[in-house]
C-alpha positions, 0 to 999 in steps of 0.5 A, a space after each residue: 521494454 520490460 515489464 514492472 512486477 513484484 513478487 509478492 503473496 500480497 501484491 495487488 490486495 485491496 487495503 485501507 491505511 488506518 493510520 494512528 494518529 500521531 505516528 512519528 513514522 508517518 508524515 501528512 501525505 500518510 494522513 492524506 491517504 488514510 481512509 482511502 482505497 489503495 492496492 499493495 504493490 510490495 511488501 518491504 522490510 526496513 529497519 527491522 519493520 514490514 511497510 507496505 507499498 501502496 498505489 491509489 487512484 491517483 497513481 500515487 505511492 504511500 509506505 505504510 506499516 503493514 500492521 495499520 492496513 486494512 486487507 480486504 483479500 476477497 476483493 479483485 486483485 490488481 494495482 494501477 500497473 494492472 489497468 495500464 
């Protein structure tokens, strides 16, 4: 079986999503997760814009814009994938 690993320079750095409110890119599940604690598990560029593919806790998965995450690059780096 093979291993699930991404390359990327920010795989793995802790973010909160802060989201604007009203973003027509987003849905309700982004708000839902907004504010919370996530890890990024890659980086993506779509449509000309760079998401973010982040896991929380509950092992679910949220696109963000790069630019409405909040980095904290000095925490432990890892994601869900990395406790398993």
């Amino acid at each position: 079986m093979s291993e699930h690993r991404h390359q990327t320079p920010l795989r793995g750095i802790k973010v909160i999503p802060r989201p604007a409110p009203g973003q027509p890119d987003y849905t309700e599940v982004n708000y839902r997760y907004a504010g919370k604690v996530g890890h990024i598990h890659e980086v993506v560029g779509i449509g000309g814009k760079r998401l973010a593919k982040v896991g929380f806790d509950d092992r679910k998965i949220v696109y963000y814009l790069l630019d409405d995450l909040e980095l904290d690059a000095d925490a432990e780096k890892g994601t869900f994938h990395d406790r398993t």
